[in-house]
C-alpha positions in Angstrom: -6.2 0.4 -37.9 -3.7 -1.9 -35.8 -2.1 -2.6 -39.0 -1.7 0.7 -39.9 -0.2 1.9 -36.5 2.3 -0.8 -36.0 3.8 -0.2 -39.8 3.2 3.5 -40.4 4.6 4.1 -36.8 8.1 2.4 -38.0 8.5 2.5 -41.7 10.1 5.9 -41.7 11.9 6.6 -38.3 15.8 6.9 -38.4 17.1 2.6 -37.7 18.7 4.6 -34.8 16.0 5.8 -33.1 15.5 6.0 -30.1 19.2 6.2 -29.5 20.5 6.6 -26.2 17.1 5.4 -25.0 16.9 2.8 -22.2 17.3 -1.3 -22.0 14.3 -2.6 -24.3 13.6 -0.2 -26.8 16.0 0.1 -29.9 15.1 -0.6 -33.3 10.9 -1.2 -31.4 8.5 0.4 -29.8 7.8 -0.8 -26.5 4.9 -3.0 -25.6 3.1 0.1 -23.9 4.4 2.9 -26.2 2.6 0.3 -29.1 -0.3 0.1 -27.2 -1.2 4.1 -26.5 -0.5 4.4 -30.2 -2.8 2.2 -31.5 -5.6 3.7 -28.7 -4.7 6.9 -30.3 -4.9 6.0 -34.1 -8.4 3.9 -33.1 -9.9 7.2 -31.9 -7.9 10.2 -33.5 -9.0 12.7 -30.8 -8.0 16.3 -30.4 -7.1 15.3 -26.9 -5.1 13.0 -25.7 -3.6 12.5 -22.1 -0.7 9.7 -21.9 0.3 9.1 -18.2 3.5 6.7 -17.8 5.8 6.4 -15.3 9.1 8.6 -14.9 11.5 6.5 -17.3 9.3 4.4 -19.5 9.9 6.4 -22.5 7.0 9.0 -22.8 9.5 10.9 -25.6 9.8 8.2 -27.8 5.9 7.6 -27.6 5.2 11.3 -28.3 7.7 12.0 -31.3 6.6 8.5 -33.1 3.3 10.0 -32.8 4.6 13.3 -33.9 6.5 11.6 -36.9 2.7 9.9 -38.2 0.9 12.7 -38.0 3.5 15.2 -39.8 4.2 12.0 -42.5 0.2 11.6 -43.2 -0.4 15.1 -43.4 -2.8 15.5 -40.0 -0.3 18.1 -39.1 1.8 20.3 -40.5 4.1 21.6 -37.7 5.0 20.3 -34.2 4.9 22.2 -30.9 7.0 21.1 -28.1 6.3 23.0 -24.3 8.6 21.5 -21.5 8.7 22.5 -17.9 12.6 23.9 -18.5 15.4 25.3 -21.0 17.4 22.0 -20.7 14.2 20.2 -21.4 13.4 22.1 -24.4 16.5 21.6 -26.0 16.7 18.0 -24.9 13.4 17.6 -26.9 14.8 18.9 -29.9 17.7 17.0 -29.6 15.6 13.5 -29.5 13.7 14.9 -32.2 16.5 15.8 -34.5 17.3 12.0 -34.2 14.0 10.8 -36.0 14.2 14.1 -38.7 11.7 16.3 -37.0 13.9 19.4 -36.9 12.3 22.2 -33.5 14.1 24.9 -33.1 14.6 24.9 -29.5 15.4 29.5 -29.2 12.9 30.3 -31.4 11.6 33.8 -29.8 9.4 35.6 -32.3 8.5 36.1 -35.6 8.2 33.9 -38.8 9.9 30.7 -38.1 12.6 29.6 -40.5 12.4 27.2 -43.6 14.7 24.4 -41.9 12.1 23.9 -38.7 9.2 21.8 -38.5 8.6 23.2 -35.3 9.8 24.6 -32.3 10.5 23.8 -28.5 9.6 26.3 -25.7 9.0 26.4 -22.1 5.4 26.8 -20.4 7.0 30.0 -19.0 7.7 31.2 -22.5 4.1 30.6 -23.3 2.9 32.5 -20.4 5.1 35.9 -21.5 3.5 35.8 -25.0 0.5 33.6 -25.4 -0.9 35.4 -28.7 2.3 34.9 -30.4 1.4 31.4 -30.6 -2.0 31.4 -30.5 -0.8 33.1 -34.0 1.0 30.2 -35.4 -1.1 27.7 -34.5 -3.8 29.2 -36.2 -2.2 29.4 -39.6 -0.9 26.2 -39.6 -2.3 22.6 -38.9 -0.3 21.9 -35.8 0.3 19.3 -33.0 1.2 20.4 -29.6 3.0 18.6 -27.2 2.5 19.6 -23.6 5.8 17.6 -21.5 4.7 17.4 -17.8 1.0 18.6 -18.0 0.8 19.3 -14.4 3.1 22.3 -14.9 0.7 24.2 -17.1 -1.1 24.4 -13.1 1.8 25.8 -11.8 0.1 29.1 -11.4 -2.9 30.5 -12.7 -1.1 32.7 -15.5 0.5 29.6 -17.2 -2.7 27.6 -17.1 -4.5 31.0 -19.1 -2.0 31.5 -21.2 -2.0 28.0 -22.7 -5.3 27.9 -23.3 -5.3 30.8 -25.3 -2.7 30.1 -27.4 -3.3 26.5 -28.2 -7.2 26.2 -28.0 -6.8 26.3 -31.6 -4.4 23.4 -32.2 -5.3 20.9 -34.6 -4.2 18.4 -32.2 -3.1 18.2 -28.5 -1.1 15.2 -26.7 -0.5 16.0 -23.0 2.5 13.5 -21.1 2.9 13.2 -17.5 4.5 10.8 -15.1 2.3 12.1 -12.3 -1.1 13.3 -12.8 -1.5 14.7 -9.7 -1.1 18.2 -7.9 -0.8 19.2 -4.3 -3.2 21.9 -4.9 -6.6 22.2 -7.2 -5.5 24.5 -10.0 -7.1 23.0 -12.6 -5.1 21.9 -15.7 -5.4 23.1 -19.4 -6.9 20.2 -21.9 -7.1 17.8 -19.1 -10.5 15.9 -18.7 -12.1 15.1 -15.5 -14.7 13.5 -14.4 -16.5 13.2 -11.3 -16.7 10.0 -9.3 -19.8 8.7 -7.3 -18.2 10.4 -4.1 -18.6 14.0 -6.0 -14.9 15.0 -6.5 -13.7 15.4 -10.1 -10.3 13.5 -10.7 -7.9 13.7 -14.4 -8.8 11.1 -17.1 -6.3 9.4 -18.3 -6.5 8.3 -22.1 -3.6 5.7 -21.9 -1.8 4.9 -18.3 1.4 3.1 -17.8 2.3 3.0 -14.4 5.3 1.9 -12.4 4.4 -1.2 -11.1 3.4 -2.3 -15.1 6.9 -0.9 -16.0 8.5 -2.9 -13.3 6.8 -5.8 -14.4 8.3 -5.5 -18.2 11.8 -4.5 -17.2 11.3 -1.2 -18.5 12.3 0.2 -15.1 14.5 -0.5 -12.1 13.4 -1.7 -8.7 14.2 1.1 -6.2 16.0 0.5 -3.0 15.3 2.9 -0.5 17.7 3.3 2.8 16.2 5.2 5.2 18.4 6.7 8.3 17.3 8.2 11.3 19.5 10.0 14.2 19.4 12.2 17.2 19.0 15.7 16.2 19.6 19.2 18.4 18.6 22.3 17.1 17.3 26.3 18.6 14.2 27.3 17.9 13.3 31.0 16.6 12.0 31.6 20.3 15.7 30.8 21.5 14.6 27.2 22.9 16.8 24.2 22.4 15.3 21.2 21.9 16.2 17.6 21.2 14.7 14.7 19.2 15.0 11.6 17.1 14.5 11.5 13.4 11.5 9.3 13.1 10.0 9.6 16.2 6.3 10.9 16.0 6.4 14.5 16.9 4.4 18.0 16.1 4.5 19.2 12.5 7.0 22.2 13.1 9.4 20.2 15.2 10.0 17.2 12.1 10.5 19.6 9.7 13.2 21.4 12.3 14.9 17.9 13.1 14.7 17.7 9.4 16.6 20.8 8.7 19.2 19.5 11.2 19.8 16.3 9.6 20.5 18.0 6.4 22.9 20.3 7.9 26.1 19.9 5.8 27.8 21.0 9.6 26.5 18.0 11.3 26.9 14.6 11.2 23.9 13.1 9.6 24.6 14.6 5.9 28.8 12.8 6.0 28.2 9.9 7.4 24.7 9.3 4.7 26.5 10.8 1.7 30.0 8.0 3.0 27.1 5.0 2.6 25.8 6.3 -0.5 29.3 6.1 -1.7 30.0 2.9 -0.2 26.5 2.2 -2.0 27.9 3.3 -5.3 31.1 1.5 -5.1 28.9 -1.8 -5.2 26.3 -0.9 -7.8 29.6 0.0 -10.0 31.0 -3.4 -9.9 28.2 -4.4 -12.2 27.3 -1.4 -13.6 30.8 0.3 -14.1 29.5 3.7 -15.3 26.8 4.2 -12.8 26.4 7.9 -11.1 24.9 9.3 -8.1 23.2 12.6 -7.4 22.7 14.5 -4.9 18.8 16.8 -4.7 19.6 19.7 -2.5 17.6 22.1 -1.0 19.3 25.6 -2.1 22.4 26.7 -3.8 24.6 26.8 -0.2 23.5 23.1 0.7 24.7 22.1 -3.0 28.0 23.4 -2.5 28.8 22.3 0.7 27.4 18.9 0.0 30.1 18.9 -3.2 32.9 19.9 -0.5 31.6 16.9 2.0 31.7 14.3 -1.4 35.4 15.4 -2.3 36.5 15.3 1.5 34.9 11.9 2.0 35.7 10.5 -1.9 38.6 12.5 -3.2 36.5 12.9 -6.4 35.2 16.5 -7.6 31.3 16.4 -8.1 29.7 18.1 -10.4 27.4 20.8 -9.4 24.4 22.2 -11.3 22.5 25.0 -10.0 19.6 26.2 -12.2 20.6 30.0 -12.7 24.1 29.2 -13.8 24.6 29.9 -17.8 26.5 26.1 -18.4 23.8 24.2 -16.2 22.9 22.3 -19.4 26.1 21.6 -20.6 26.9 20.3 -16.9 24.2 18.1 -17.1 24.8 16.8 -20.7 28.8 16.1 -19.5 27.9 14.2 -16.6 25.7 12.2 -18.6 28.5 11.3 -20.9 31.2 10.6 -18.7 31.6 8.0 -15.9 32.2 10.6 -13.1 30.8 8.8 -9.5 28.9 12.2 -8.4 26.3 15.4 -8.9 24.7 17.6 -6.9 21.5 19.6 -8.0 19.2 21.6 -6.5 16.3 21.2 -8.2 17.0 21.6 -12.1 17.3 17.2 -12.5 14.3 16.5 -10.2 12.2 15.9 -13.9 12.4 14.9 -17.3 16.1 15.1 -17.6 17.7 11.8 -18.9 21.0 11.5 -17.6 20.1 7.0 -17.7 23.5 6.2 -15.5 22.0 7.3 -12.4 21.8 4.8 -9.9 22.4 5.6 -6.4 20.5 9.0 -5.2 20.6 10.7 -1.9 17.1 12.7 -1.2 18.4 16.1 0.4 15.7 18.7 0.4 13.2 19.6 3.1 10.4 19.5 0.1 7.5 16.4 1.0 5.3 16.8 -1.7 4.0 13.3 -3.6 4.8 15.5 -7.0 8.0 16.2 -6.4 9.3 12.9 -4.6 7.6 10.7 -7.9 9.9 13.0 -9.8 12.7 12.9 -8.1 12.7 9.1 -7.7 12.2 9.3 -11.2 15.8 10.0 -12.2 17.1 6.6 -10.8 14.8 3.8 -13.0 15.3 4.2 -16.1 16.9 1.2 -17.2 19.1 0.2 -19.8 19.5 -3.8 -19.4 17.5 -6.1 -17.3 18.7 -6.6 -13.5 19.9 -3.2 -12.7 18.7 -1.7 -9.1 18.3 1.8 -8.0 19.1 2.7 -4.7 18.0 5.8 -2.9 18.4 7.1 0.4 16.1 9.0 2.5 16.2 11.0 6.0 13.3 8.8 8.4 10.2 11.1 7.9 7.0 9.7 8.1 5.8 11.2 4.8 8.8 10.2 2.7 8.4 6.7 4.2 4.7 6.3 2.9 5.7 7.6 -0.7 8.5 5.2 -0.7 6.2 2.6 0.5 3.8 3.8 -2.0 5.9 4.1 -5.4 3.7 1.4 -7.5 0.6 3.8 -6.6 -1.3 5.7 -9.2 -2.8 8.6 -8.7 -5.3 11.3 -10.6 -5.5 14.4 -9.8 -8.3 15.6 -7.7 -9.5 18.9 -8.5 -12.6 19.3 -5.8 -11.3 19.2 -2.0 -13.1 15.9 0.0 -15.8 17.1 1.9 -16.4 15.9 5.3 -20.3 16.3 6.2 -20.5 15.8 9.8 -17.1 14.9 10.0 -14.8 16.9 12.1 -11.0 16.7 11.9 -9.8 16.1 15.6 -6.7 17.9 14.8 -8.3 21.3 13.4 -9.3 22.7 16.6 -6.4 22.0 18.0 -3.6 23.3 15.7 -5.6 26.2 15.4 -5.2 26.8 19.4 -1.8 26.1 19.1 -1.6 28.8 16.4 -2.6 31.4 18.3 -1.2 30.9 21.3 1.8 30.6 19.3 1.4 34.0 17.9 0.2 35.5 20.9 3.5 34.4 22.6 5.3 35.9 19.4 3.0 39.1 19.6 4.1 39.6 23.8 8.0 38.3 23.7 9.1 39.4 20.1 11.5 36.5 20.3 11.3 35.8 17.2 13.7 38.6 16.3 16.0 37.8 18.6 16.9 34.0 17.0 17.0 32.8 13.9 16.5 28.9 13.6 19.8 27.1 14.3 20.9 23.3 13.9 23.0 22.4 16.7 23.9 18.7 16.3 23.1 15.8 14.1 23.8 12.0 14.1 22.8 9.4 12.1 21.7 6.2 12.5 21.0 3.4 9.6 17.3 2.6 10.2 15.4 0.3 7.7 15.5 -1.0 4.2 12.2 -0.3 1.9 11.1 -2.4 -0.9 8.4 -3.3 -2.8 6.0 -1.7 0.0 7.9 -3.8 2.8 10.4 -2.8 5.4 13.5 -4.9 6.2 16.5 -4.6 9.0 17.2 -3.6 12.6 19.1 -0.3 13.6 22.6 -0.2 13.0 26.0 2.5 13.6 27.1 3.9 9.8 30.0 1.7 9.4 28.3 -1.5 11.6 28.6 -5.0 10.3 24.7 -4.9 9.7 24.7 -1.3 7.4 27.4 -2.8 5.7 25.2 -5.8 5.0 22.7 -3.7 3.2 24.9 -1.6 1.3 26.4 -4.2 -0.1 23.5 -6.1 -2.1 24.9 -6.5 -5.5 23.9 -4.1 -8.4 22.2 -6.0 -10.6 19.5 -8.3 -9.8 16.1 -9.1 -10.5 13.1 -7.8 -8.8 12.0 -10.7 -6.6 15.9 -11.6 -6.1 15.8 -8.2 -4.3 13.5 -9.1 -2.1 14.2 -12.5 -1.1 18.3 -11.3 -0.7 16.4 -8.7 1.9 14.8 -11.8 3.5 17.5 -13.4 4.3 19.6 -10.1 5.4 17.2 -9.4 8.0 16.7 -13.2 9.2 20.4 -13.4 9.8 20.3 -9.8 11.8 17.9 -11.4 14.2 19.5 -14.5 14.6 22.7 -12.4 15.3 20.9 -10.3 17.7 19.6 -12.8 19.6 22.9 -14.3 20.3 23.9 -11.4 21.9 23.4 -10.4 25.6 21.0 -7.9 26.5 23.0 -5.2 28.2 25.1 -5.2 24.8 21.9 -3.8 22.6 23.4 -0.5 22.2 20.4 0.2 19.4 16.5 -1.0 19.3 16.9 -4.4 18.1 13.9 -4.8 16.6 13.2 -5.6 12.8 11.9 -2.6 10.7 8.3 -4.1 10.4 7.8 -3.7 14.2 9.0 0.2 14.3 6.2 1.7 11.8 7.4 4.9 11.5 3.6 7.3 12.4 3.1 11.0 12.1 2.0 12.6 15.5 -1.4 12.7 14.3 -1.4 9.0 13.8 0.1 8.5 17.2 -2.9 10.8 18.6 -5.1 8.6 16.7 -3.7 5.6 18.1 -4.0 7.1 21.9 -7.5 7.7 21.4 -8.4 4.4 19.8 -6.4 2.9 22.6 -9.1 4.7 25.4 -12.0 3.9 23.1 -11.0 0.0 23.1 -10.3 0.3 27.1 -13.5 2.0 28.1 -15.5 -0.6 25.9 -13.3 -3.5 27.9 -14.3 -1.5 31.5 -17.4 -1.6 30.7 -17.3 -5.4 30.0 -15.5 -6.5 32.7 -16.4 -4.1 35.3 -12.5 -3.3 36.2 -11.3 0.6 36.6 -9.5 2.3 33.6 -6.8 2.6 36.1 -6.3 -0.8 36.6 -6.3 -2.0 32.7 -3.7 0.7 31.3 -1.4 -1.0 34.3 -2.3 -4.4 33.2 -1.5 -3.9 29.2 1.8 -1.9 30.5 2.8 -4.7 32.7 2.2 -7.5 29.4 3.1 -5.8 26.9 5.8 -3.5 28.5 6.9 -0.1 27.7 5.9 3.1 29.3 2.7 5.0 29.5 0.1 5.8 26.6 1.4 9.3 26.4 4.8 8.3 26.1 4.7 5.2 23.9 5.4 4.2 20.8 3.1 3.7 17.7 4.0 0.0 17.3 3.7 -0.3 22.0 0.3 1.7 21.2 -0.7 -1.1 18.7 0.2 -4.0 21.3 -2.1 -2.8 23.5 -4.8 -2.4 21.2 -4.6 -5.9 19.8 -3.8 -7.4 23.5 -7.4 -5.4 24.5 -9.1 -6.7 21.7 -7.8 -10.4 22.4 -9.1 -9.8 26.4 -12.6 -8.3 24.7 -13.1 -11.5 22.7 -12.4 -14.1 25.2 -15.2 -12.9 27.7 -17.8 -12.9 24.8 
């Protein structure tokens, strides 16, 4: 059978398939793409769920598969559903180029002589689900489902493609991230349950970043991360003031996070200048490169295309999702060697424009689905040594799914459940809630103000790579930013990371040189400013008094007395005001006392 894969899979495809696909793949399949058809040959199932990484060429994989099956007559028509109508016509494009001919605005009726099949959207499905529930019962037929998780989008979509391809002859499901935020469950997935209860996706073939990495198929991302002061008025008319990055309440991150974003303030100019600057490096090796903007809404788009002709003196194109020539944007950016695009959300998945390079994460939305996706559109590579670099406002949950990129995931349909367990936030939050809407309830302030941004400022923070953290806080326009921005753009993985090495080791020795009173910034190296939620800080305070009472109680001194000693060691101020990474000194200088009495 792995004879027959690796010579029926080739024989007939067009010599210029895949095209305009990445670095590694014309004229032969990938190693991967091989390997997930021969485990689908081996088994012929009705069912088959490919999960590989944004970039490593789930298309190609799908249509070659979609070529054998039409040429030894296991199929007799092909249906494509993608999340979007740029998506579906992409799809037919790519499949025009190996002869499978989808008509990408079929609507109803009897589908014409010259299609083999068509490509729709999942919403299309979900207005008329019988229509092809219809056609795939009169004919033998192979249906692709793009990005799987989408058919969980809401309950309607998930219904309506189980009614109208439960009769398919065959189904292959792609996805470059399995998982969901929620539990809808998601049509012709399997799952099965582990030994701790919960039911997770099965996976028939998974190709994941890190594996991708290792090959070349994809680029090693760059992440800059920049933090800043932030002023903004709350709904209640209360102005408050904070750092980007520094552990605070849910509410108030997301509010500095709206304020950094501000295209008003100062954060969003002086992050989209160093993503420029970013861009003018990458293009000295890669000349066509591009950068994109994700923005939050339609307004934010526009103004952040003003900001990145003020600041570059080059139009960028802008794509907004209900405008009639989105596509066409899209497919003229892709083609050209223009520096910049914004989006809102309509290029955060599946669309191919391979000259990205440099991206600039601009929306308030901090869900794992949607930043794998997004990242997504910077690694596909085309030849070996090029880098993606993309940069990122300093919030605790974008940091740990930067930190966490080579991470797979399944998707978990049952909720943990936590017998005898009780989260020590719940109670809490839910105090906070009401009192909250008590206050609301008495004042009605909350129709007097709406929420305003005030003031923003940025500040370069830390490098991310390869799940490690590299350099010191720096002014936008500094000697040490500069340093970063300008690694060169093309290199190889662990080149990346030992040219981060040595960036940060000449920061410090810098830094050291210098008197104290001229620290303008924390000078401390990324690694030693972890970046923690305010639940982790309140987790760190607790475990903090747990590892001093257990130390009073061995050594007989007050509680008093020890806080004052670990304050006067390790400096800093008190628990409540410190810092995760002061927090952690203490806890490892109490353990260290605790061990030397045993």
């Amino acid at each position: 059978m792995t004879t027959t894969a690796s010579s029926s899979t080739s024989h007939h495809l067009s010599p210029a398939f895949p095209g305009r696909a990445p670095w590694g793949t014309a004229g032969k399949l990938r190693a991967w793409q091989e390997g997930a058809m021969e485990k689908y040959l081996q088994d012929q199932p009705r069912d088959f769920l490919a999960v590989a990484t944004p970039g490593a060429g789930k298309t190609t994989f799908a249509l070659t598969l979609a070529s054998w099956l039409l040429h030894h007559h296991v199929v007799q028509q092909v249906t494509v559903v993608a999340p979007t109508e740029h998506l579906k016509k992409q799809w037919a494009e790519a499949a025009a180029r190996i002869g499978i001919r989808l008509d990408p605005e079929y609507s109803a009726g009897p589908l014409s002589r010259e299609y083999q099949g068509i490509a729709i959207t999942y919403a299309g499905v979900g207005v008329r689900p019988m229509l092809h529930r219809n056609r795939v019962e009169q004919r033998k037929t192979l249906v692709i489902l793009d990005e799987i998780h989408h058919a969980g989008d809401s309950k309607s979509w998930g219904e309506a493609c189980l009614e109208a391809f439960e009769p398919a002859t065959r189904r292959l499901a792609l996805t470059g991230t399995p998982f969901r935020s929620d539990t809808n469950p998601i049509p012709f997935v399997a799952y099965e349950e582990g030994n701790d209860g919960i039911r997770r996706s099965a996976a028939d073939y998974t190709y994941g970043y890190g594996s991708a990495l290792a090959d070349g198929v994809v680029r090693p991302v760059i992440f800059m991360s920049y933090s800043g002061n932030m002023r903004w008025r709350t709904k209640a008319g209360d102005e408050i003031a904070a750092r980007l990055g520094e552990p605070m309440t849910k509410d108030a991150v997301s509010q500095a996070w709206r304020t950094a974003l501000d295209p008003r303030g100062e954060w969003m100019p002086a992050v989209l200048r160093a993503a420029d600057q970013r861009l003018t490096e990458v293009r000295k090796a890669i000349p066509d490169a591009g950068a994109l903007v994700i923005a939050a809404d339609q307004d934010a788009a526009r103004s952040y295309a003003k900001l990145i002709r003020e600041i570059t003196g080059d139009k960028a194109t802008v794509v907004l999702s209900d405008d009639t020539g989105a596509s066409k944007n899209i497919d003229d950016f892709s083609g050209s060697t223009a520096r910049w695009m914004v989006a809102v959300r309509m290029v955060s998945e599946g669309v191919d424009v391979p000259r990205l390079a440099v991206g600039v994460y601009a929306t308030t939305i901090s869900t794992p689905l949607f930043f794998a996706q997004a990242v997504g559109r910077f690694v596909r590579s085309r030849r070996r040594g090029e880098t993606a670099s993309v940069f990122l406002p300093t919030v605790p949950d974008l940091l740990t799914f930067a930190n966490e990129m080579e991470r797979e995931r399944d998707h978990v349909l049952d909720k943990p459940k936590k017998e005898g367990e009780e989260d020590p936030y719940a109670e809490s939050e839910k105090e906070m809630d009401e009192a909250n809407r008590e206050q609301d309830e008495d004042t009605g302030e909350q129709e007097q103000f709406a929420f305003e941004a005030l003031e923003s400022e940025a500040t370069f923070d830390r490098v991310m790579y390869n799940g490690a953290e590299f350099g010191m806080q720096a002014h936008p326009g500094s000697e040490e930013e500069q340093d970063y921005l300008g690694i060169p753009g093309l290199l190889e993985p662990d080149q990346v990371q030992l040219l981060l090495q040595k960036r940060q080791s000449r920061q410090i020795a810098h830094s050291r040189k210098k008197p104290d009173d001229e620290a303008d910034l924390l000078e401390l190296p990324a690694d030693r400013r972890p970046v923690v939620s305010h639940k982790e800080l309140m987790e760190l305070r607790k475990q903090l008094n747990t590892m001093v009472g257990a130390y009073v109680h061995q050594s007989g001194k007050p509680h008093g007395v020890v806080h004052t000693e670990l304050r006067r060691v390790c400096g800093g101020p008190p628990s409540a005001e410190a810092t995760g990474g002061q927090l952690r000194q203490r806890i490892a200088k109490v353990q260290e006392w605790a061990t030397r009495m045993k």
